[in-house]
C-alpha positions as CSV (number, residue, x, y, z in Angstrom):
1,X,2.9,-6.0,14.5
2,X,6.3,-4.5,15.2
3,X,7.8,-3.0,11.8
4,X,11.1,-2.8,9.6
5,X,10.6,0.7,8.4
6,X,12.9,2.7,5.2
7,X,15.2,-0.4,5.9
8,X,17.1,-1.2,2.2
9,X,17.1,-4.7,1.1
10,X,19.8,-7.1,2.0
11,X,22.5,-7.7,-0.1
12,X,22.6,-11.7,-0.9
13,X,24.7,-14.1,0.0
14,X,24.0,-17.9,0.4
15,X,26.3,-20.8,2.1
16,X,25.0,-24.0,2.0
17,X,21.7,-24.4,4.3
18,X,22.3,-20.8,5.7
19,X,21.2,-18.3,2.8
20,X,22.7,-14.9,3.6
21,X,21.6,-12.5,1.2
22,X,22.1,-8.3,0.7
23,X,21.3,-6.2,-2.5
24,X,23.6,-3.6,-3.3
25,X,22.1,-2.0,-5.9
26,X,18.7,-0.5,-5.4
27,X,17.1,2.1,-2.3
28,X,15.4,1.1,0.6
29,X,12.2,-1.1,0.5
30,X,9.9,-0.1,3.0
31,X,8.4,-3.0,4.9
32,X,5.2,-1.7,7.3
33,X,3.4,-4.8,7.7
34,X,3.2,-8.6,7.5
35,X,2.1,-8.5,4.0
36,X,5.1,-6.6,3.1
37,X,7.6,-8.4,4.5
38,X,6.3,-11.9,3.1
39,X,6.3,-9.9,-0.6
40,X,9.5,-8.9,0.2
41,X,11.6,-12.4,1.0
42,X,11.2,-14.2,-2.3
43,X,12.9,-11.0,-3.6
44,X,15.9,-10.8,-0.7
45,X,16.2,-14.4,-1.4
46,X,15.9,-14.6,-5.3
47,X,13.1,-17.2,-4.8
48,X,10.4,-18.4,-3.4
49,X,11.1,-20.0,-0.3
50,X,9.3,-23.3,1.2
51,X,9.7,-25.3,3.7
52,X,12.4,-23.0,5.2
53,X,13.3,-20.3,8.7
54,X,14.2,-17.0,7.2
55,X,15.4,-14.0,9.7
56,X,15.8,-10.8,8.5
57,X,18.7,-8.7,10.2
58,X,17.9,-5.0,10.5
59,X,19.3,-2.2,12.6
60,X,23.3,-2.7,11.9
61,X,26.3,-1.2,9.8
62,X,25.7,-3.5,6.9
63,X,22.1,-2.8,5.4
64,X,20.3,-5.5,5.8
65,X,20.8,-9.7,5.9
66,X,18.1,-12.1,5.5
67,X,19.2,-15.8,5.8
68,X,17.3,-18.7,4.9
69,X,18.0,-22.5,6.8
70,X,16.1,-25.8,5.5
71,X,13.3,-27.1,7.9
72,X,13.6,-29.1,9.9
73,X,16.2,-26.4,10.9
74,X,18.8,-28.1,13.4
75,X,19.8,-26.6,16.7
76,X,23.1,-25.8,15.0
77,X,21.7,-24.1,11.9
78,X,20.3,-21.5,14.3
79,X,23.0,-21.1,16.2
80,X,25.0,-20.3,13.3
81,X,22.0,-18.1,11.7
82,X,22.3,-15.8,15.5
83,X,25.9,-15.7,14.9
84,X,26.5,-14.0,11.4
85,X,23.8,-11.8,12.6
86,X,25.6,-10.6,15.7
87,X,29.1,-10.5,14.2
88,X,27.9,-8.0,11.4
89,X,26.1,-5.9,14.2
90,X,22.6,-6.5,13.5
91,X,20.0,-5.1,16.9
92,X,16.9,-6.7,15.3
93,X,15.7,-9.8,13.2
94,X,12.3,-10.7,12.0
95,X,11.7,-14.3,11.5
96,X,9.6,-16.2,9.1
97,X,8.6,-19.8,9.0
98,X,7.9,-21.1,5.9
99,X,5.5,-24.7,6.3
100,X,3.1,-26.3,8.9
101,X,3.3,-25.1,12.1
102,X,4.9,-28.2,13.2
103,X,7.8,-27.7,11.6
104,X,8.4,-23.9,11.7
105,X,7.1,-24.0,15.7
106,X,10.1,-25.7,17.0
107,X,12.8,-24.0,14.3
108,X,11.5,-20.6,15.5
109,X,11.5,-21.2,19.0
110,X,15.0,-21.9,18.7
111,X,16.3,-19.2,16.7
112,X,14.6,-16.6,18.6
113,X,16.4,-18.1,21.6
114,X,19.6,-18.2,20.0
115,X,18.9,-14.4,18.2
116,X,18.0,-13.1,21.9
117,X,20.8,-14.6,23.6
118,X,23.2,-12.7,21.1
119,X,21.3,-9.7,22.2
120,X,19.0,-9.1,19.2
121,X,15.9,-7.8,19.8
122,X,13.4,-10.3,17.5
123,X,10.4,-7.6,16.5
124,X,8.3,-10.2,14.8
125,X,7.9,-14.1,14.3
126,X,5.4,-15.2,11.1
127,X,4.6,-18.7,10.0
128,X,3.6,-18.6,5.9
129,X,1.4,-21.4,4.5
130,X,-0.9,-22.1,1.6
131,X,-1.4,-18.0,0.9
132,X,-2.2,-17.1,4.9
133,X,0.1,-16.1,7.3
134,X,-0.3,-16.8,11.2
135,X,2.1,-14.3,13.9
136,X,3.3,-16.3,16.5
137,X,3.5,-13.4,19.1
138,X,-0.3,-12.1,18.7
139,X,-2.9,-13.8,21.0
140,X,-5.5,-11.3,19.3
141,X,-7.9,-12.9,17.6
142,X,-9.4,-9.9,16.0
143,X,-6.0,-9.1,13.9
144,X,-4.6,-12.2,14.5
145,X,-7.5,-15.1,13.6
146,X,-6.9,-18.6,14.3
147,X,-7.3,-19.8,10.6
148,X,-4.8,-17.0,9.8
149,X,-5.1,-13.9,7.4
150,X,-4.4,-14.0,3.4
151,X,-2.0,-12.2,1.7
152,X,-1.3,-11.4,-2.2
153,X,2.5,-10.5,-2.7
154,X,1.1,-8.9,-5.7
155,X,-0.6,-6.4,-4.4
156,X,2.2,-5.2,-2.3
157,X,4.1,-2.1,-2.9
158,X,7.3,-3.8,-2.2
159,X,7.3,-6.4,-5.1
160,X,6.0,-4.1,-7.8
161,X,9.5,-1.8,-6.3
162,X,11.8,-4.7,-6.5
163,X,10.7,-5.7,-9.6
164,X,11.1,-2.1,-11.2
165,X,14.8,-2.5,-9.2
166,X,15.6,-5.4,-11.3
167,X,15.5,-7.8,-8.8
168,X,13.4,-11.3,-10.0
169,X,12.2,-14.3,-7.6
170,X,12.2,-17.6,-9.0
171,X,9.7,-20.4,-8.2
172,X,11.6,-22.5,-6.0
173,X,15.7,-22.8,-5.5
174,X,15.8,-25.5,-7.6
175,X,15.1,-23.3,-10.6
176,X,18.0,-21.3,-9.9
177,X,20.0,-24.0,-9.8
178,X,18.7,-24.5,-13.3
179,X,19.9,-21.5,-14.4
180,X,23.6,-22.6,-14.1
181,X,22.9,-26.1,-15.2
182,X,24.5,-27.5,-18.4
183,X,23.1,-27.2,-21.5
184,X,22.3,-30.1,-23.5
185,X,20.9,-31.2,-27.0
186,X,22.9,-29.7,-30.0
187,X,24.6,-27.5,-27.7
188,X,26.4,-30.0,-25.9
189,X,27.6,-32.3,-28.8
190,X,29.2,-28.8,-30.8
191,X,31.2,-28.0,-27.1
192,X,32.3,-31.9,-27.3
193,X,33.6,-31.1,-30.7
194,X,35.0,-27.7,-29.7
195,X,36.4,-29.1,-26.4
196,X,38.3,-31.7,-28.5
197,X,40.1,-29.2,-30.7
198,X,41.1,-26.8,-27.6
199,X,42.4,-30.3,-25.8
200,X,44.2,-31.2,-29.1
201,X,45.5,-27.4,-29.5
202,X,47.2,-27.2,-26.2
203,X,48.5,-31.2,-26.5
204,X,50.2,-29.9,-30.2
205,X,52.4,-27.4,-28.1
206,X,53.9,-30.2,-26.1
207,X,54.5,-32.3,-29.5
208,X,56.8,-28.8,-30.8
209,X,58.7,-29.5,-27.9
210,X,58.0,-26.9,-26.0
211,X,58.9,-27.2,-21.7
212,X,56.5,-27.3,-19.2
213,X,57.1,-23.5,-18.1
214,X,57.1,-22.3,-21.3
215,X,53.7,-23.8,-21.9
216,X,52.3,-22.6,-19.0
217,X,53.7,-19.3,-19.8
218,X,51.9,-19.4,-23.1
219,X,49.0,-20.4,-21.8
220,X,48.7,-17.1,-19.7
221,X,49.5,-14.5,-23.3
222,X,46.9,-16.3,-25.0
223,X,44.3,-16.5,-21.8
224,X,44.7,-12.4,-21.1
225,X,44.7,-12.3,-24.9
226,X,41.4,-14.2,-25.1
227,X,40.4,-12.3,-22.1
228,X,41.0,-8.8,-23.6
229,X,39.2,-9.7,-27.2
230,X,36.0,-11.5,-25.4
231,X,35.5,-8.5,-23.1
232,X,35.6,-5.5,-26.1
233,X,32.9,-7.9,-28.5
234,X,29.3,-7.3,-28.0
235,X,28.3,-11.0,-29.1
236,X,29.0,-14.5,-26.6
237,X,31.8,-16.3,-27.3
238,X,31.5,-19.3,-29.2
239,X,31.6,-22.8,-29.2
240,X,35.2,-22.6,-29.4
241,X,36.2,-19.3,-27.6
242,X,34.5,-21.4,-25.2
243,X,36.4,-24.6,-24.7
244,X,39.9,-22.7,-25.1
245,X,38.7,-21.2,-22.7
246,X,37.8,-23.2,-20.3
247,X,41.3,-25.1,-21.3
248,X,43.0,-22.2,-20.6
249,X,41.5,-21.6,-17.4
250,X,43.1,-24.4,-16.0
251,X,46.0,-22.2,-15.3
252,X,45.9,-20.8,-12.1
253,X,47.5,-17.6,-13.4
254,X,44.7,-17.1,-15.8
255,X,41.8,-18.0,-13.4
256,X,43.5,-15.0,-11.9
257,X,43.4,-12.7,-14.6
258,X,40.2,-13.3,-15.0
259,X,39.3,-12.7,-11.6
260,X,41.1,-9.2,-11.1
261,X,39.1,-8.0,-14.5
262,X,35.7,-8.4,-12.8
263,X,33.7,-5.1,-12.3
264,X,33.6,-4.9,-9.0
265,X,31.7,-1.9,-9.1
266,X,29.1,-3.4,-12.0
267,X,29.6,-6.9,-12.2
268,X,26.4,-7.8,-14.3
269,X,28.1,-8.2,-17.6
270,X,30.5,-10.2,-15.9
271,X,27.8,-12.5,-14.2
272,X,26.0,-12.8,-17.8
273,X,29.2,-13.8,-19.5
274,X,30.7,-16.7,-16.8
275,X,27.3,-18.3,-16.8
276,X,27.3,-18.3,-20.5
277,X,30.7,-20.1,-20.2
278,X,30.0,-22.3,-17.1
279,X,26.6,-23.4,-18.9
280,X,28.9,-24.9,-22.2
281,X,32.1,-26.2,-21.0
282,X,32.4,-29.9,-20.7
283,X,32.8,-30.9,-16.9
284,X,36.2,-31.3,-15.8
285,X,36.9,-27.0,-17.2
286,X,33.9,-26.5,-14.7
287,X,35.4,-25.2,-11.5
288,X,37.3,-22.1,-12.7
289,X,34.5,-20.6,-14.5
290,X,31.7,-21.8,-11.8
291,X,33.6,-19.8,-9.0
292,X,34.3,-16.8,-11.8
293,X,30.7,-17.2,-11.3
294,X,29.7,-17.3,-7.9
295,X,32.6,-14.2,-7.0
296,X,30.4,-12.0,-9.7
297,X,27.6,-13.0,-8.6
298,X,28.4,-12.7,-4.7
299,X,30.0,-9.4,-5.4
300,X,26.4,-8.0,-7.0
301,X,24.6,-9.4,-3.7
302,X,23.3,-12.5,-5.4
303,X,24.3,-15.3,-3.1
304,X,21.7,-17.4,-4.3
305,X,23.4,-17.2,-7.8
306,X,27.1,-17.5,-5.9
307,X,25.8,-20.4,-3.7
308,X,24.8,-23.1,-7.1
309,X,27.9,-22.0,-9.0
310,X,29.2,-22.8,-6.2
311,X,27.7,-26.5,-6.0
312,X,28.5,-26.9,-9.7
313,X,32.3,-26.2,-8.9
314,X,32.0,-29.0,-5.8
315,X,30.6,-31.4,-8.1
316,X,33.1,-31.1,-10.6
317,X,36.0,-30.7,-8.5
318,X,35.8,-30.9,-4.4
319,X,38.6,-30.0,-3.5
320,X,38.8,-26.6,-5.8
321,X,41.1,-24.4,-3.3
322,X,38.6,-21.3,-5.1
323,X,35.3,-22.8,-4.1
324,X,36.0,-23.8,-0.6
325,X,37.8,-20.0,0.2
326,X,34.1,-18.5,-1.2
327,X,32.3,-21.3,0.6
328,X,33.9,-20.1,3.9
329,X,33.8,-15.9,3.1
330,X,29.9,-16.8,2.8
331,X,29.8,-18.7,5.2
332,X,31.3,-16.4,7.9
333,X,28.7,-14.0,6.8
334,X,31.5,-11.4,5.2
335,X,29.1,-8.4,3.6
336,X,30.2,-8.1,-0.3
337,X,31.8,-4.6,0.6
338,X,34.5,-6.3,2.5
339,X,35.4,-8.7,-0.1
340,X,36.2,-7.0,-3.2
341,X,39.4,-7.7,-4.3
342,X,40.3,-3.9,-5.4
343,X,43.2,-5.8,-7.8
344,X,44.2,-4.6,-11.1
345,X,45.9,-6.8,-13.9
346,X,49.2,-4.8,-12.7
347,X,49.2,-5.9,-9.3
348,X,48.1,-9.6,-10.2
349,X,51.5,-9.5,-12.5
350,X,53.1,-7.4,-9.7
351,X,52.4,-10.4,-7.1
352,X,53.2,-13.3,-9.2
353,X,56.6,-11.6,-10.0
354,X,57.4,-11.4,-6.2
355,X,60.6,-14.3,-5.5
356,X,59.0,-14.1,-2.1
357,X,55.6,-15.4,-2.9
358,X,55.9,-18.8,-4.6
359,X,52.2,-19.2,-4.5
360,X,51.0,-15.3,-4.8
């Protein structure tokens, strides 16, 4: 079997079918066998996969890139897997099919064609089923047996080091999607209650007879003031820091602000604290925090995480001008690095105080 050796982890990105994922924060996991690279996918990915093509990228500028398509993977899909690949200067690609051979048979074929024809070297092509794997380059019987050979990801190296790097795999996708889900219950009827006041809050300005501009320019002194007091507490917010909020967050300005006060550098708290809002407020506040969300999240590597944020957002609003410029930065297989913002609060207020720029 050819190997990935002292390669790090990807960082993680998803868009839509094609999950593209790289992880910024821990050292290299070494990957010398089969074994070890089916322990370390569910890891790269954030879940388990099933009935899916992943290719790992290797051998480039950008770390490493494993992206995940649903089988049965189209002609397209694979296409499109080859070309992120190539444009971020990956040499090599391993490729695992995740299902019976007759599905993961014809999806690899295809990528490896379209992986070769971008001029990637493809090392090694596994299917993964029902705890065997089978190599679909290895005529060998000896190493390579017909019925295929078991594996135990717990017994691998590499998932005992990505666990003690933080990094967690999920059962199945769906279960991350679950993790950004709305809460329901008790939870739900106190946001009703709190949405209500927020709504009727914001409504009371327009009854003092205060203009348009002046209430959106309100809206932005208390949203960075709500901003700057949620940040320095140690506790969530509540039901009804919550809702005002998400209220408040319907001002572009302050979507801003929010955005330009991620940690770039550490964005965990920030990922902790917009799925805490996005979980609570009522739907129609969804799309500011689910893409406050998904830019955290992306930034850390988790594209998983950034990719059902991002569904939530869709959902709620499609046409979110947010969500569809992270759908396509994902999409076009952009490495985290390159997509930090490096803003601070003084150049958001810089830009939106340019005459030039009507829509900074």
């Amino acid at each position: 079997m050819s190997t990935i050796r002292d390669r790090p982890v990807a960082e993680r990105v998803e868009a839509a079918n094609l999950d593209c994922m790289t992880d910024t924060t821990t050292g290299p996991l070494v990957i010398r066998s089969p074994q070890d690279a089916i322990a370390a996918v569910p890891y790269l990915l954030g879940f388990h996969p099933a009935d899916s093509l992943v290719a790992v990228g290797f051998d480039g500028p950008h770390s490493t890139c494993a992206l995940r398509l649903d089988l049965p993977a189209h002609r397209v899909s694979c296409e499109r897997t080859a070309d992120v690949l190539s444009r971020n200067g990956f040499r090599r690609a391993l490729v695992l099919g995740y299902g019976p051979a007759d599905a993961v048979a014809p999806a690899v074929a295809d990528v490896w064609e379209e992986l070769t024809g971008k001029g990637l070297e493809v090392v090694e092509a596994l299917r993964v089923a029902d705890g065997r794997w089978w190599s679909l380059t290895c005529v060998d019987s000896r190493c390579c047996p017909p019925e295929g050979r078991p594996y135990d990801i717990t017994a691998s190296a590499v998932a005992a080091q990505a666990v003690l790097a933080g990094h967690v795999a999920l059962p199945g996708r769906e279960h991350l999607a679950r993790s950004v889900a709305p809460l329901e219950g008790a939870v739900r009827a106190a946001m009703r209650e709190a949405t209500d006041r927020a709504e009727r809050r914001l409504l009371a300005w327009a009854r003092e007879g205060l203009s348009p501009a002046r209430i959106r320019s309100r809206m932005v002194e208390e949203g960075v003031a709500l901003l700057t007091d949620l940040s320095s507490r140690e506790r969530p917010p509540d039901e009804d820091d919550v809702a005002w909020l998400g209220v408040l967050l319907t001002s572009m300005r302050v979507r801003d602000e929010a955005w330009v006060r991620i940690d770039e550098a550490a964005p965990g708290a920030d990922i902790e604290f917009w799925r805490h809002v996005l979980r609570r407020v009522e739907e129609p506040y969804v799309p500011a925090p689910a893409c406050l969300l998904a830019f955290a999240a992306f930034i850390a590597g988790d594209g998983g995480l950034a990719n059902v944020a991002l569904d939530r957002a869709a959902r709620a609003d499609p046409d979110y001008t947010m969500a569809a410029l992270l759908r396509d930065i994902i999409a076009a297989g952009v490495p985290p690095s390159k997509a930090r913002l490096g803003m601070t609060p003084e150049d958001l207020a810089r830009a939106y105080a340019d005459p030039d720029d009507p829509d900074p």
